[in-house]
N, CA, C and O atoms as a Maestro MAE file, in Angstrom:
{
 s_m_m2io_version
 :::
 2.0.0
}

f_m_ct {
 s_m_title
 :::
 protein
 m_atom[200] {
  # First column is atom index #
  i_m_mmod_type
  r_m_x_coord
  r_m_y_coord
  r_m_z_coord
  i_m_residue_number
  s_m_chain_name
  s_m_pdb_residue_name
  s_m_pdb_atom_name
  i_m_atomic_number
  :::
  1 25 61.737 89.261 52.303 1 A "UNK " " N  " 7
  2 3 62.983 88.979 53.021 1 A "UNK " " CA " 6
  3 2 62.909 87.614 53.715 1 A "UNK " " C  " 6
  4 15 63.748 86.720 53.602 1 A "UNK " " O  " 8
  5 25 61.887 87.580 54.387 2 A "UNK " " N  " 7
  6 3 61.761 86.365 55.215 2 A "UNK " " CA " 6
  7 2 61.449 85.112 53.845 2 A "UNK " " C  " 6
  8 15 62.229 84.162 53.919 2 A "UNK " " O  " 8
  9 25 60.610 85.048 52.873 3 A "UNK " " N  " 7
  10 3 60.494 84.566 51.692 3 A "UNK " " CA " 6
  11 2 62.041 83.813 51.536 3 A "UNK " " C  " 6
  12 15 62.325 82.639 51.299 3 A "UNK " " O  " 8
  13 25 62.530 84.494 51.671 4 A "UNK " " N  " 7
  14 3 64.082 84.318 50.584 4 A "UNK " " CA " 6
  15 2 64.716 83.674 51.721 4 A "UNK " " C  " 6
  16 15 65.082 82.513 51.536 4 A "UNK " " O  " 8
  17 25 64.915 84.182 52.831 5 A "UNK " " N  " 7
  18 3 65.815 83.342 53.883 5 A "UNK " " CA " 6
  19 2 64.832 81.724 54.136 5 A "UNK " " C  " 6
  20 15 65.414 80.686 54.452 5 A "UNK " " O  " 8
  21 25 63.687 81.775 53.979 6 A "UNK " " N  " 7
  22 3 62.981 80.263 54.017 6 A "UNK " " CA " 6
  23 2 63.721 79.623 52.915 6 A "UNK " " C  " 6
  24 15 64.589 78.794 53.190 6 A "UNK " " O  " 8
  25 25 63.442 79.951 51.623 7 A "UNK " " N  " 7
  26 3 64.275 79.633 50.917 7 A "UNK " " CA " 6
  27 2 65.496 78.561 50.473 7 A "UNK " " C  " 6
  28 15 65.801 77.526 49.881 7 A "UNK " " O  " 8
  29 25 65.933 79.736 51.292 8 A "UNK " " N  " 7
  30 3 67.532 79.389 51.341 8 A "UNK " " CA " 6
  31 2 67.759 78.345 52.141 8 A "UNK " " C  " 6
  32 15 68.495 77.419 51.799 8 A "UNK " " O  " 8
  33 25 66.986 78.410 53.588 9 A "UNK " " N  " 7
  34 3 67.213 76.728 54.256 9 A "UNK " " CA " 6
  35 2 66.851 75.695 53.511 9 A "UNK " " C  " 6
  36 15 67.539 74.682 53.381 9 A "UNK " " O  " 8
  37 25 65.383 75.952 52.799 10 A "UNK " " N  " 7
  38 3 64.993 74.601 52.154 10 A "UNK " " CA " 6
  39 2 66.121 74.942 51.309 10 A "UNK " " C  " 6
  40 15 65.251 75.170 50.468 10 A "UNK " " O  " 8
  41 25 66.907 75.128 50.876 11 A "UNK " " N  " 7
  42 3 67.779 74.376 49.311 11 A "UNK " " CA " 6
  43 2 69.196 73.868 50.047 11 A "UNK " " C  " 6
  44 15 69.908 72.967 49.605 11 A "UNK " " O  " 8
  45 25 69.517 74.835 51.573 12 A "UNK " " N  " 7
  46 3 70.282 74.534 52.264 12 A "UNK " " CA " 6
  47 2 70.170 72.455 52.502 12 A "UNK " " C  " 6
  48 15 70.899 71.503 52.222 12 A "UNK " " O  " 8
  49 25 69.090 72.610 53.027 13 A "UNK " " N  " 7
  50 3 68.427 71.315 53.440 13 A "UNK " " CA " 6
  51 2 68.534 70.022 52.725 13 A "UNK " " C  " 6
  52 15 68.953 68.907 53.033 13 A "UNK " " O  " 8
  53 25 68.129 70.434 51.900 14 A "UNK " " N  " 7
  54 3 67.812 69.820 50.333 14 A "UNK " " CA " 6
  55 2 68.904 69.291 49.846 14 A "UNK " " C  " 6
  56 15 68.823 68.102 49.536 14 A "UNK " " O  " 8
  57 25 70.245 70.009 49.633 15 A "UNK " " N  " 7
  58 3 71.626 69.888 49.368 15 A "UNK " " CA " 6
  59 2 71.935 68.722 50.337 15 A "UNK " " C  " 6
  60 15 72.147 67.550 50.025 15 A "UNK " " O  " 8
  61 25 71.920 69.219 51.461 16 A "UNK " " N  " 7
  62 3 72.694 68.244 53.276 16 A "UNK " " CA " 6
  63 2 72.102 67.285 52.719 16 A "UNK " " C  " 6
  64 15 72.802 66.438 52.162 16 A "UNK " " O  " 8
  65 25 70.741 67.156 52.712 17 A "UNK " " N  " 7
  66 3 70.126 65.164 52.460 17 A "UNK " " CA " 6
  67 2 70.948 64.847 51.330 17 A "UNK " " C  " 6
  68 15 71.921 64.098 51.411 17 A "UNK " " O  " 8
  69 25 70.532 65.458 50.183 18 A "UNK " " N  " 7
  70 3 71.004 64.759 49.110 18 A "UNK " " CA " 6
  71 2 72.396 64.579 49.466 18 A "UNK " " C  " 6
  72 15 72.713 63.422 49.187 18 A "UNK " " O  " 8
  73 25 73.655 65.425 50.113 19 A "UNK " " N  " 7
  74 3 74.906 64.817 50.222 19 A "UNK " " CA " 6
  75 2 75.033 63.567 51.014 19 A "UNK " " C  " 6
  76 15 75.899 62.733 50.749 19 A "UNK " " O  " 8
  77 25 74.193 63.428 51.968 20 A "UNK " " N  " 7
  78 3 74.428 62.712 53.169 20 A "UNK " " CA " 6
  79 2 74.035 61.632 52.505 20 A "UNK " " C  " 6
  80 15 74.949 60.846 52.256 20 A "UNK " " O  " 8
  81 25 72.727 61.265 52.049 21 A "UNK " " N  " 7
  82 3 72.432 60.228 50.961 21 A "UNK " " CA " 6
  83 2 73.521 59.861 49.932 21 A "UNK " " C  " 6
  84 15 73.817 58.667 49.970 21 A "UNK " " O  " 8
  85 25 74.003 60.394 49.275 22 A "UNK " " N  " 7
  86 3 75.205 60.242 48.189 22 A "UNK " " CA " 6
  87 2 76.397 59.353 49.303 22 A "UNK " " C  " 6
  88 15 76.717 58.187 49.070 22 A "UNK " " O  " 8
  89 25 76.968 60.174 50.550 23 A "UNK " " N  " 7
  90 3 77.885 59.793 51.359 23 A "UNK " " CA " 6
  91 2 77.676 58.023 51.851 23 A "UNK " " C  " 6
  92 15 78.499 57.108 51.882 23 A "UNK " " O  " 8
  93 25 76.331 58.060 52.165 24 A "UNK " " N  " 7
  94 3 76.131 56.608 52.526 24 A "UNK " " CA " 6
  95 2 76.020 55.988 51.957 24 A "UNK " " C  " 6
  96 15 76.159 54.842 52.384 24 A "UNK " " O  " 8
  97 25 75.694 56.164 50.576 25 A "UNK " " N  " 7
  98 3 75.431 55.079 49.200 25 A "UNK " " CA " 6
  99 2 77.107 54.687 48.946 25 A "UNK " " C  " 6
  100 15 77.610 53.569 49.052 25 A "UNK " " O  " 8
  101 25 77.758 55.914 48.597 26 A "UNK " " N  " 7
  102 3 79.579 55.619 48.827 26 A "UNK " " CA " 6
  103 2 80.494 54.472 49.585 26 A "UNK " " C  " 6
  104 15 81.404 53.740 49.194 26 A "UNK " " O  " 8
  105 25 79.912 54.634 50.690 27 A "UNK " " N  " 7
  106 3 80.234 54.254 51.939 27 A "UNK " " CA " 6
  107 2 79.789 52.415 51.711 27 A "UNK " " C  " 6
  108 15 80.334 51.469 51.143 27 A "UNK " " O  " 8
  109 25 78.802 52.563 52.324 28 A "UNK " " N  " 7
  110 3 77.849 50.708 52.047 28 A "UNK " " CA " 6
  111 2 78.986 50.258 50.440 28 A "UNK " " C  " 6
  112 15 79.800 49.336 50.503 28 A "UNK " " O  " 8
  113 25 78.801 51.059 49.229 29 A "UNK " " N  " 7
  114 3 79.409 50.272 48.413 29 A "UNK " " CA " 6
  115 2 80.788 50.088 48.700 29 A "UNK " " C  " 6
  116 15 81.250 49.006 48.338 29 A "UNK " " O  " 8
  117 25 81.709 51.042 49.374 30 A "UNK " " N  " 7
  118 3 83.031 50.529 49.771 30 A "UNK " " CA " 6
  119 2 83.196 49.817 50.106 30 A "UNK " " C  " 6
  120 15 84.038 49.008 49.716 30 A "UNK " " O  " 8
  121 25 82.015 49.667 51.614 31 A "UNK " " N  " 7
  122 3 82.612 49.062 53.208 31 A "UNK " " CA " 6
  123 2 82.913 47.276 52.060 31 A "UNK " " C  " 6
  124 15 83.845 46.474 52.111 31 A "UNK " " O  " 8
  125 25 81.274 47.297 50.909 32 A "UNK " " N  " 7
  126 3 81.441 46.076 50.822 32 A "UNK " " CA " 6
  127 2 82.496 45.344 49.924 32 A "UNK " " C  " 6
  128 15 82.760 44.149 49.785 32 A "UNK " " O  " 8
  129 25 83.040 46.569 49.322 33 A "UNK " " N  " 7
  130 3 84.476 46.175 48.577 33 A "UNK " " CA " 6
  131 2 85.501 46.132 49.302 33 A "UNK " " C  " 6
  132 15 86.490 45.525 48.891 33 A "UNK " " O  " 8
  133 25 85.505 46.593 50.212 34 A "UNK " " N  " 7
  134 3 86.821 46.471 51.161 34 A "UNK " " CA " 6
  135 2 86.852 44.988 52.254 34 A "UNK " " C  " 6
  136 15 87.809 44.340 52.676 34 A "UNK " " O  " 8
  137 25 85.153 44.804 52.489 35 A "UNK " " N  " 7
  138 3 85.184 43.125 53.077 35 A "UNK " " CA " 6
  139 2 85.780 42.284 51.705 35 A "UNK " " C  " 6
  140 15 86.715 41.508 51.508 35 A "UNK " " O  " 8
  141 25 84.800 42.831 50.955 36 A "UNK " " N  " 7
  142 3 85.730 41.310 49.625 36 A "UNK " " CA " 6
  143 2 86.578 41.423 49.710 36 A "UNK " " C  " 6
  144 15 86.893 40.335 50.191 36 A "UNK " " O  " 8
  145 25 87.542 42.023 49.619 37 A "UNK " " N  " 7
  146 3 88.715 42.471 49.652 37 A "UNK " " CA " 6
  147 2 89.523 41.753 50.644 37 A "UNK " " C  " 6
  148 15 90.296 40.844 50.342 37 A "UNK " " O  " 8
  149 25 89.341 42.149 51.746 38 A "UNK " " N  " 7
  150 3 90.103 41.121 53.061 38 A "UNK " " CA " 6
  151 2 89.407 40.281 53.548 38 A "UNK " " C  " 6
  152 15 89.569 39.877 54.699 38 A "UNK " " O  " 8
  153 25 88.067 39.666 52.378 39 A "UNK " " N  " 7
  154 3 88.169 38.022 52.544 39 A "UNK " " CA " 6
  155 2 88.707 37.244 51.992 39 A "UNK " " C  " 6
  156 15 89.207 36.144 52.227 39 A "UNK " " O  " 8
  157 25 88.478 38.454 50.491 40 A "UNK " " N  " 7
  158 3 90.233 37.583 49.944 40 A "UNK " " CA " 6
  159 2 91.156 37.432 50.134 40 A "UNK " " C  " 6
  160 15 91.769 36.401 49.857 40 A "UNK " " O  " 8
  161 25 91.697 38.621 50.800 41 A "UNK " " N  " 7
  162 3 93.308 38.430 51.953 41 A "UNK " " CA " 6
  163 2 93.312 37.638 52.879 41 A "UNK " " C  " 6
  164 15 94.429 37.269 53.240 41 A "UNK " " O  " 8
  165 25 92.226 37.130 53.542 42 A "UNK " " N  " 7
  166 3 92.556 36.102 54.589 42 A "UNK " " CA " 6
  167 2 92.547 34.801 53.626 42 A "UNK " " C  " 6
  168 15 93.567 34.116 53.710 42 A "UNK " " O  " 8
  169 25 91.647 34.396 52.809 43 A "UNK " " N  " 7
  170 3 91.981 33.694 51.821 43 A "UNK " " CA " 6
  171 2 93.050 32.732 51.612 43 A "UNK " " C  " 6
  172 15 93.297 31.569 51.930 43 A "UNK " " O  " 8
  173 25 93.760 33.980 50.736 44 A "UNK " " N  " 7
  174 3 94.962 33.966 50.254 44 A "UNK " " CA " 6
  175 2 96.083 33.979 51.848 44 A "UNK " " C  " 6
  176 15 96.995 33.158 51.756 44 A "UNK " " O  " 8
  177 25 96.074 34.548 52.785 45 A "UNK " " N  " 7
  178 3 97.018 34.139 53.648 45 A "UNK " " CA " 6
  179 2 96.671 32.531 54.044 45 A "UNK " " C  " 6
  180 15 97.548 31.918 54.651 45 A "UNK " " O  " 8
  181 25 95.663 31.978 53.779 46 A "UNK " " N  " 7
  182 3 95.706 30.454 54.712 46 A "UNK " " CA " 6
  183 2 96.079 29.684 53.956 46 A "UNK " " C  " 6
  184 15 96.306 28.513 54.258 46 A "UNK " " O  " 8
  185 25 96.270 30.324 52.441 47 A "UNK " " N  " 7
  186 3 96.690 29.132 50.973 47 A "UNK " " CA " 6
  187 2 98.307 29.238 51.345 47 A "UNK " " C  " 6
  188 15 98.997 28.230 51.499 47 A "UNK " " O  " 8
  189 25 98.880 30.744 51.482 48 A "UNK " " N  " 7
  190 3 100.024 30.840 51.636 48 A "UNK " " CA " 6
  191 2 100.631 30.213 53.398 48 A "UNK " " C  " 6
  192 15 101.842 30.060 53.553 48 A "UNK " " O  " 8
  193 25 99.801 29.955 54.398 49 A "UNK " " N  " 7
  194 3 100.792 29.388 55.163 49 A "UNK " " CA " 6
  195 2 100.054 27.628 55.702 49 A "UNK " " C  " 6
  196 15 99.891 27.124 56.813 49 A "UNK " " O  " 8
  197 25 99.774 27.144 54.320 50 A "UNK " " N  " 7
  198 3 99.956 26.053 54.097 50 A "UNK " " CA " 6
  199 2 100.907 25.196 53.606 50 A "UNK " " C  " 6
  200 15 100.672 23.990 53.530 50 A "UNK " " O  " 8
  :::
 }
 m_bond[199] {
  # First column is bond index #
  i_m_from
  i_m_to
  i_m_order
  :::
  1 1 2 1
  2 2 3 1
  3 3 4 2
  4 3 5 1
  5 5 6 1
  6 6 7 1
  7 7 8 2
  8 7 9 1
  9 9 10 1
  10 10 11 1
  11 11 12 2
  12 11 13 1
  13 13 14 1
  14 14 15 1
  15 15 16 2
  16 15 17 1
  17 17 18 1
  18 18 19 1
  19 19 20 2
  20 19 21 1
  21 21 22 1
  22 22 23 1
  23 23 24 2
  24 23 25 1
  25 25 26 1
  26 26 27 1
  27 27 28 2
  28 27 29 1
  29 29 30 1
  30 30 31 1
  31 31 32 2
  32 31 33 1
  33 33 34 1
  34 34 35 1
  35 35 36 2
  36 35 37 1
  37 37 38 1
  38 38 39 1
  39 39 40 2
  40 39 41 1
  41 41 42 1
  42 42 43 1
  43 43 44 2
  44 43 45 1
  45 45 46 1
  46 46 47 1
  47 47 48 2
  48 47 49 1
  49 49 50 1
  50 50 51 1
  51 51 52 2
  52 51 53 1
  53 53 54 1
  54 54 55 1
  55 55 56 2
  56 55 57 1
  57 57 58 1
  58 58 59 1
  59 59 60 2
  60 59 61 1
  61 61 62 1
  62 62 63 1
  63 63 64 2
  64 63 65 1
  65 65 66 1
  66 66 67 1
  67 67 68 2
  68 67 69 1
  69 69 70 1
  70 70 71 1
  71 71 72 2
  72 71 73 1
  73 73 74 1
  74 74 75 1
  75 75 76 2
  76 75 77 1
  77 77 78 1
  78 78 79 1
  79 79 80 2
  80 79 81 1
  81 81 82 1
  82 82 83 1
  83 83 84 2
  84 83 85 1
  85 85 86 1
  86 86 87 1
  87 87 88 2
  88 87 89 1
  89 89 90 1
  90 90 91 1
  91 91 92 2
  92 91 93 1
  93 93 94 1
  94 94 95 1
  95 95 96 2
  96 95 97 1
  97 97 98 1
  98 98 99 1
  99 99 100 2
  100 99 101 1
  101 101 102 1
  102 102 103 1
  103 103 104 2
  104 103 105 1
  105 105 106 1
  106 106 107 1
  107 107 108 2
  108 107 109 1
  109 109 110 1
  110 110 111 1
  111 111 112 2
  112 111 113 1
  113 113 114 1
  114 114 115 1
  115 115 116 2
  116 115 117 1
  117 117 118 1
  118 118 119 1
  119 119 120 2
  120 119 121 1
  121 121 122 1
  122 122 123 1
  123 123 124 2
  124 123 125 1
  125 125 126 1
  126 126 127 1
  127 127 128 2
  128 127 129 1
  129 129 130 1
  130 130 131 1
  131 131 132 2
  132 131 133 1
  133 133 134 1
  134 134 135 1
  135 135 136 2
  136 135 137 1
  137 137 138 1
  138 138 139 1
  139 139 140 2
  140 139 141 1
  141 141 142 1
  142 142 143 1
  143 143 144 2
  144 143 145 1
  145 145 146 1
  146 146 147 1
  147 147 148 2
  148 147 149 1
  149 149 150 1
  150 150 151 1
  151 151 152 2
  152 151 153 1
  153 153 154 1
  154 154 155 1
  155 155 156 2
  156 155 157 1
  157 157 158 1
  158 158 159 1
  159 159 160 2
  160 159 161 1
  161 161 162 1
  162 162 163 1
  163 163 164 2
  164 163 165 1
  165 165 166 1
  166 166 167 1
  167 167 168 2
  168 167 169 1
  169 169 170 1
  170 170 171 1
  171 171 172 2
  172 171 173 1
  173 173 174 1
  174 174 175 1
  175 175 176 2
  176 175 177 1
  177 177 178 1
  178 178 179 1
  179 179 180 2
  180 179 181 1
  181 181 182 1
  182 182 183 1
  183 183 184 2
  184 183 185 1
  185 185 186 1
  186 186 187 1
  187 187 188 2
  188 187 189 1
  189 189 190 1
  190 190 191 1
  191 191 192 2
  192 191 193 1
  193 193 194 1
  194 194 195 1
  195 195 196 2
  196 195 197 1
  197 197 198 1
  198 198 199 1
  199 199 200 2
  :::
 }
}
């Protein structure tokens, strides 16, 4: 019984990292598409109010 409920946290566990890992790998690659992104928008606004 106790066997099986150990178990179950480690895979519990196991799952949480691996999501949380997945979440931040997500994340870092956005954040840095979303800076390119509105460095190109500021960019492009200083071409346009020239």
């Amino acid at each position: 019984m106790i066997k099986n409920f150990l178990l179950i946290c480690f895979f519990i566990t196991i799952c949480f990292f691996i999501n949380l890992i997945l979440y931040l790998i997500t994340w870092y690659l956005l954040g840095k598409k979303i800076k390119k992104f509105l460095d190109e928008c500021k960019d492009d606004f200083k071409l346009w109010r020239k």
